[in-house]
C-alpha positions in Angstrom: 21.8 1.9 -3.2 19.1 1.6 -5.3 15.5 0.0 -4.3 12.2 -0.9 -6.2 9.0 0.2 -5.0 5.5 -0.8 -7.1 2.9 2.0 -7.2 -0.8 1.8 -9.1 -0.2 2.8 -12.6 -3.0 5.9 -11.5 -0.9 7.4 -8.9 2.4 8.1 -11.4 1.6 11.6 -12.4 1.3 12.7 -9.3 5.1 12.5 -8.7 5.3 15.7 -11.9 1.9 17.2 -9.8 3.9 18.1 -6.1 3.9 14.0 -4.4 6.9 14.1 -3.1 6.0 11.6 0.1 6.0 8.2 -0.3 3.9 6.3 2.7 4.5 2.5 3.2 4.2 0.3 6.3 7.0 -1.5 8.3 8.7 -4.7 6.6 11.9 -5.9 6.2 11.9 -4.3 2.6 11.2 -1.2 4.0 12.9 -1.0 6.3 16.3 -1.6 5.0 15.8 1.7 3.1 17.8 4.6 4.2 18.6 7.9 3.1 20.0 8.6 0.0 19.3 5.5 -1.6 17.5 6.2 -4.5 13.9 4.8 -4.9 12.9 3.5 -8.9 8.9 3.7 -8.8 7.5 1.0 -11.4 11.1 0.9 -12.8 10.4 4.1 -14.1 10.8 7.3 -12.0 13.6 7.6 -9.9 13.5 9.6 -6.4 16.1 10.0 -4.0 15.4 10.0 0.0 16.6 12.8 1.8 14.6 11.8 5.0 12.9 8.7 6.8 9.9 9.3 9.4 8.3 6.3 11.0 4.7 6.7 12.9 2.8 4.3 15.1 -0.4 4.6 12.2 -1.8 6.3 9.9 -3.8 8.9 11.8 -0.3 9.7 13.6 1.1 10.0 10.3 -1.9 12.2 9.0 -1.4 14.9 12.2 1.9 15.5 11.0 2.2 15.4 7.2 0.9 17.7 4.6 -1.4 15.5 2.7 -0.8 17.4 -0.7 2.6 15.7 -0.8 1.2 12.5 -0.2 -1.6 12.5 -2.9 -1.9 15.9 -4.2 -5.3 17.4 -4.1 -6.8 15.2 -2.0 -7.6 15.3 2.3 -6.5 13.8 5.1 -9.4 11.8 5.3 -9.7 10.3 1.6 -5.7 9.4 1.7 -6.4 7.7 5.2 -8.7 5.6 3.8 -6.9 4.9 0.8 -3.9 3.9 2.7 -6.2 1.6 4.7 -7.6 -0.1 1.5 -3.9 -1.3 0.4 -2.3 -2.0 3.9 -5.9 -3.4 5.4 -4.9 -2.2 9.0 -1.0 -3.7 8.7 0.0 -0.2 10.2 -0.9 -1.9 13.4 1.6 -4.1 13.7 4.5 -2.6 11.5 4.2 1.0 12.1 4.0 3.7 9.1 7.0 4.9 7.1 7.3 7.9 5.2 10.4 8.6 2.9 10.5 12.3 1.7 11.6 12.1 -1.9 13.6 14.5 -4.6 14.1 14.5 -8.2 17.0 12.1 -8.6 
């Protein structure tokens, strides 16, 4: 199945620079997706998930996964507060979910 998932315009080259995570929270959207659908990022770059990992929040999240795949270049700390600016603490309630992408 295919799904449509909105990113800022500034984070699209980072797919062709090693992001291969995508990190959302909880929802019903979200978390209808399963693996193998294929993900269309701003209806123009299309992923397909080969595994789904849910986390409590952010910080959980953080412990586990390499950072470079979530915003390459960037650390731990910087992402988590990035994350926090979009979701404004939503993590709370829905939990975080992380689909591990490939090249569709």
């Amino acid at each position: 199945m295919e799904r449509k998932l909105w990113v800022k315009s500034h984070i699209l080259p980072l797919y062709d620079k090693g992001k291969d995570l995508e990190v959302r929270t909880g929802g019903r959207y979200i978390n209808d997706i399963r693996e193998q659908d294929v993900i269309v990022i701003n209806g123009q770059i299309k992923r397909r998930v080969i595994a789904i990992r849910r986390y409590i929040d952010f910080d959980a999240m953080l412990t586990i996964e390499d950072s470079d795949r979530i915003y390459p270049k960037s650390d731990k700390q910087t992402i988590k507060h990035g994350l926090e600016r979009i979701y404004t603490r939503r993590s709370d309630d829905q939990g975080v979910v992380v689909f591990e992408l490939v090249l569709e």
